[in-house]
C-alpha positions in Angstrom: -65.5 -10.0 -0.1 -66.1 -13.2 1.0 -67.3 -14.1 4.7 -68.1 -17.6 5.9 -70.4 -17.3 9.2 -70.9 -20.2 12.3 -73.5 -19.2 14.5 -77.4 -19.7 15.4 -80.7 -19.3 13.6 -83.9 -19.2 15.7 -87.6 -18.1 15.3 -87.9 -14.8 17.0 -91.3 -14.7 18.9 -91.2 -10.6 20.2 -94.3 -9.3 22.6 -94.2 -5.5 22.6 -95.4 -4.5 26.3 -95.5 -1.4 28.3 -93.1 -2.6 30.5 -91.3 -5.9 31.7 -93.5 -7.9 34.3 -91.9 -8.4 37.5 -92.0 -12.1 39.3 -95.3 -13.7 39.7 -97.1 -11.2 37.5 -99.2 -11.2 34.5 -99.6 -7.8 32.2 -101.9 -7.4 29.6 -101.7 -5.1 26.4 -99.4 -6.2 24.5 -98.5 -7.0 20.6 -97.2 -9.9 18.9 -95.3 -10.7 16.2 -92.4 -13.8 15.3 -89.8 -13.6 12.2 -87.0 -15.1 12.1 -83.4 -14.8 14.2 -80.2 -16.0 15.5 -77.3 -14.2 15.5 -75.3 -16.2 12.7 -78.4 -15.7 10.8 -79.1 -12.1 11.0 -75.0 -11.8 10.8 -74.7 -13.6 7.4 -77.6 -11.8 6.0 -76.7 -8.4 7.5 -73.3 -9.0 5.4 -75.2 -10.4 2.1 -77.0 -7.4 2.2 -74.2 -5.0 2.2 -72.5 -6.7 -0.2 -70.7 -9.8 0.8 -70.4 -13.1 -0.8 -71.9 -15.1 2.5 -72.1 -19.1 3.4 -73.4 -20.0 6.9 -73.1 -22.6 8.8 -76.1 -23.3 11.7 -78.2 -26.5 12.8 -82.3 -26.3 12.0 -84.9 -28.6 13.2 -87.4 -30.5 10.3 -90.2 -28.2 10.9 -92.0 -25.5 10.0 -89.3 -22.5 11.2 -86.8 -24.4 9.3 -88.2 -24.7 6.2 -89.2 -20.9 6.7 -85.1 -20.1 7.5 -84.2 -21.9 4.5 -86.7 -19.5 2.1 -85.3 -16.7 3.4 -81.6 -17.6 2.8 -82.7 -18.0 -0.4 -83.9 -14.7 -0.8 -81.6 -13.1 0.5 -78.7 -14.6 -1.4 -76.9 -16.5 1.9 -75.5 -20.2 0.6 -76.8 -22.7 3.4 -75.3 -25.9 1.9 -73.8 -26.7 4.7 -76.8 -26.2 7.3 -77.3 -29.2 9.4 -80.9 -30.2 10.4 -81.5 -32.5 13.5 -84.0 -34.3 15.0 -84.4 -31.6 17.4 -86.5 -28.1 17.1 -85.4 -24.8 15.6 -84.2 -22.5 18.3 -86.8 -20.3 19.4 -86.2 -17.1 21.1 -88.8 -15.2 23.2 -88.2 -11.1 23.1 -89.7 -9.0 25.2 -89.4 -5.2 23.9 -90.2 -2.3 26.4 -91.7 1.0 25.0 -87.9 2.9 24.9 -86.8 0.0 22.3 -85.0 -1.9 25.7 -85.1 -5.8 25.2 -85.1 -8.8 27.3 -84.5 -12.3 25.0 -85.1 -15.9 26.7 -83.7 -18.7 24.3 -84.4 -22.6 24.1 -81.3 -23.4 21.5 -83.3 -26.9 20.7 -81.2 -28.2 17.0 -78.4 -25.4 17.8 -77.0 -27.8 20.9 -76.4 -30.6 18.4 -74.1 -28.3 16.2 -70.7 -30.2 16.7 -67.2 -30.4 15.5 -68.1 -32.7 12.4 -70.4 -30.0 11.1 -67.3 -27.6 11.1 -65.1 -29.7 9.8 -67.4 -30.3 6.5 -68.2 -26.5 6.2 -63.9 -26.1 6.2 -63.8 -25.1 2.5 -65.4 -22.2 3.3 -64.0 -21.0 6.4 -60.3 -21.5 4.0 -62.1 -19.3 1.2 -63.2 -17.2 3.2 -61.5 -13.3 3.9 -63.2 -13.2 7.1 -65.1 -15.6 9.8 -67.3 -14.7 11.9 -68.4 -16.5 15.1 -71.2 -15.7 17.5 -71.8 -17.7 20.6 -75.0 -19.1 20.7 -74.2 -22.8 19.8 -72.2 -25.0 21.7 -68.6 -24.6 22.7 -67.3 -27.3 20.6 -68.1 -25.4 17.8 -66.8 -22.2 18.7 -63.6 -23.7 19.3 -63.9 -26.1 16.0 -64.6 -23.2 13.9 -61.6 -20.7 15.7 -59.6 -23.8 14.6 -60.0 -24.0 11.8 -60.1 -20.9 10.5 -56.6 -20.4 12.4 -55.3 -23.3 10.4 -56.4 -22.3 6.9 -55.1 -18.3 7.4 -58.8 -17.0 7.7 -58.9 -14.0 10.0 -61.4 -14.0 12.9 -64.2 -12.1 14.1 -65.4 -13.1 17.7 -69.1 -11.7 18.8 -69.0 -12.9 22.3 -73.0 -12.7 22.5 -74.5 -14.5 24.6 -71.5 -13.9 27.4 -69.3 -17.3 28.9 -65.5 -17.8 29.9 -63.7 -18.6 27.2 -60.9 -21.9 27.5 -57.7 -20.5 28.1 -56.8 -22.1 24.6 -59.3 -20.0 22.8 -58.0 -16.7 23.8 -54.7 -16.6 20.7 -57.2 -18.2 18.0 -59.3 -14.8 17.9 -58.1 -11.8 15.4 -60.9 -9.4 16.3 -63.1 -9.5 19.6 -66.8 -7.5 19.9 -68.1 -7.5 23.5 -69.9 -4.9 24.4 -70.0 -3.9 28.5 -72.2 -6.6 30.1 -70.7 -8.7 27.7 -66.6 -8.0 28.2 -66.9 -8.5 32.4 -67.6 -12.3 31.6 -65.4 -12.8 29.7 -62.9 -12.0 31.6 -64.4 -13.7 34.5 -64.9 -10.7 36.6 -67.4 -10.0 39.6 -69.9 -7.7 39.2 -68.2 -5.0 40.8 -64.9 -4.8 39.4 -64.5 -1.3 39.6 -63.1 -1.3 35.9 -63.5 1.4 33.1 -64.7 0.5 29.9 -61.0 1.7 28.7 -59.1 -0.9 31.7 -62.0 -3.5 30.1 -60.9 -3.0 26.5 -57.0 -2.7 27.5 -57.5 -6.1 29.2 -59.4 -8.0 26.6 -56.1 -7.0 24.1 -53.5 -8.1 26.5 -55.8 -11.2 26.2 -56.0 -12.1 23.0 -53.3 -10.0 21.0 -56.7 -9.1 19.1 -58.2 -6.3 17.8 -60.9 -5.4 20.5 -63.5 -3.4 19.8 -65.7 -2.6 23.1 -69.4 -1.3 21.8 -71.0 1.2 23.8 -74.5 1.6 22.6 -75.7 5.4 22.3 -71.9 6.0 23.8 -69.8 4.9 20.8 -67.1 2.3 21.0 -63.5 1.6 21.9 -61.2 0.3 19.6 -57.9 -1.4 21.6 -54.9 -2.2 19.1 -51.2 -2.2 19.4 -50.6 0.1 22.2 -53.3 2.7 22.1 -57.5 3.2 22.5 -59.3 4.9 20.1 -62.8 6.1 20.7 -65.2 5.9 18.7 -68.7 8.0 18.5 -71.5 6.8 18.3 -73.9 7.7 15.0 -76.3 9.8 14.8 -80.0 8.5 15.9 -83.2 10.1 15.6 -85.5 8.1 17.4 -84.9 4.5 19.0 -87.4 1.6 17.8 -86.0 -1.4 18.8 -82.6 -2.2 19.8 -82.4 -5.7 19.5 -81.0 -6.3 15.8 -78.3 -3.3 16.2 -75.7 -5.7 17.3 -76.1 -7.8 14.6 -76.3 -4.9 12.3 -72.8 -3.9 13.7 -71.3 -7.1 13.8 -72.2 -7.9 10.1 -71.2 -4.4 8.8 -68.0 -4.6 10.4 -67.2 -8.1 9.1 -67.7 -6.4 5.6 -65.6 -3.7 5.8 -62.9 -6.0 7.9 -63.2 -8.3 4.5 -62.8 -5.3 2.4 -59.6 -4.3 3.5 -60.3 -1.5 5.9 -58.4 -0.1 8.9 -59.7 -1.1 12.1 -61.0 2.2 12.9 -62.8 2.9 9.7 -64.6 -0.3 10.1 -66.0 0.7 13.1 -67.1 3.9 12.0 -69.1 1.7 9.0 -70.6 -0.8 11.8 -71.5 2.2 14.5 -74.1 3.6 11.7 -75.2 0.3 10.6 -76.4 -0.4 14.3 -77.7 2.9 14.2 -79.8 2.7 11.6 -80.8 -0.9 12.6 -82.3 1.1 16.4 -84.8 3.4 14.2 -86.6 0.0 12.3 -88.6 -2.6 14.3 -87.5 -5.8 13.9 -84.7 -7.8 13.3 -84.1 -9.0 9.8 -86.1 -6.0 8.6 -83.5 -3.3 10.5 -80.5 -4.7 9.1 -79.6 -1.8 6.2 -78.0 -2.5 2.6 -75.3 -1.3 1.4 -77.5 1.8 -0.3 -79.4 2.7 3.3 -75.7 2.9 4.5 -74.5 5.1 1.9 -77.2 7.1 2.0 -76.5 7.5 5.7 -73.0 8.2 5.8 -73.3 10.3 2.6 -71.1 8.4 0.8 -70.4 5.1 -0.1 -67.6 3.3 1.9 
């Protein structure tokens, strides 16, 4: 299985507090700690970890939280040859996690807004190897579209996570095999007001008739909605004991499903694969550290895939 990932890497700094100031106000009592982030990232090692031959693509700044990114790629057996680094700073992202596990991220992208077309175009080889691609939107729109492109041109299937939320070009829409919004996420993209009035089942139906895609709508603690052909298939959600943190469950899914996507599964089988890896990503704190391997998952399901 071999999955080629264009996306972000950023220092996460996370402040556990006992709730989320409101404007103007300054709490006290809570606990720090910063590792590292970005969606491509944590997506490309979520996969490496479950099994997947991974290369990434992603823009780092010449300092300290690039040098760290580059040591854990290592580790964790992602190939970063083609990893830009700029002038500008490593993304950093600021986290703000409430007592039920509920977070609130702020990002300044820094390096990430100078990852362009060019860069895409020399990491091509491995989008064309690749079984599967998978693109998160936390770097510029050239290189979303550059990397759609190209993977579109070279037969590679495509995995969309739509995270963080923005319209899409019109141009975009047929490049995309397999979409993941989930429900603050899927509104946006397709440019809806805040009260639209729409299921998440119209939302899903919609962002097919879109793309032609695959779309898979993710629900949190409510499942998810797989949209394909002609019919919706619910998914439900995995178990979960209790929730620790929930901001490295997306990733977790997004990275799992890629896998299995890569591996030749059925749409809805995948799912079922990424809805317990995001689950078992909620019970761990942190990112990097919640994102399971292929044995956690096993041992989970109670078989392996």
């Amino acid at each position: 299985m071999k999955i080629a990932v264009v996306g972000s890497y950023g220092a996460g700094l996370t402040m556990r507090v006992p709730r989320s100031p409101v404007a103007g106000e300054t709490l006290s009592g809570g606990t720090f700690d910063s590792g590292p982030g970005g969606k491509g990232s944590n997506q490309a090692i979520g996969a490496a970890r479950l099994g997947a031959d991974v290369a990434l693509l992603t823009a780092l700044g010449d300092d300290d939280f690039g040098r760290a990114a580059r040591a854990l790629w290592r580790a964790e057996g992602v190939r970063a040859d083609h990893v830009v680094t700029t002038a500008a700073p490593t993304m950093v992202g600021f986290i703000l996690v409430e007592p039920s596990g509920e977070n609130r991220i702020v990002i300044a992208p820094g390096a990430l807004d100078e990852l362009g077309a060019d860069a895409v175009e020399a990491f091509r080889g491995e989008i064309a190897a690749a079984d599967v691609l998978v693109v998160s939107m936390e770097i510029p729109e050239e290189a979303v579209a550059a990397a759609l492109r190209t993977a579109r041109a070279t037969g590679t299937r495509t995995l969309l996570n739509p995270a963080p939320a923005r319209p899409l070009g019109d141009d975009l829409w047929p490049l995309i095999d397999v979409i993941t919004p989930n429900q603050t996420e899927a509104p946006v993209l397709l440019g809806l007001d805040p009260g639209h009035g729409l299921t998440d089942e119209d939302l899903v139906r919609a962002l097919r008739e879109r793309t032609g895609a695959v779309a898979v709508l993710t629900r949190g603690g409510a499942g998810a909605l797989i949209a394909r052909e002609d019919t919706v298939t619910a998914t439900p959600p995995s178990p979960v004991g209790s929730v620790v943190d929930t901001t490295g469950a997306g990733d977790a899914f997004t990275a799992a499903l890629a896998v299995r996507l890569a591996a030749g599964d059925a749409p809805e089988r995948a799912v079922r694969y990424a809805a317990a890896a995001g689950a078992h990503a909620v019970t761990v704190a942190g990112v990097v550290p919640a994102l399971p391997t292929r044995d956690q998952l096993a041992a989970r399901i109670g078989t392996a895939p």
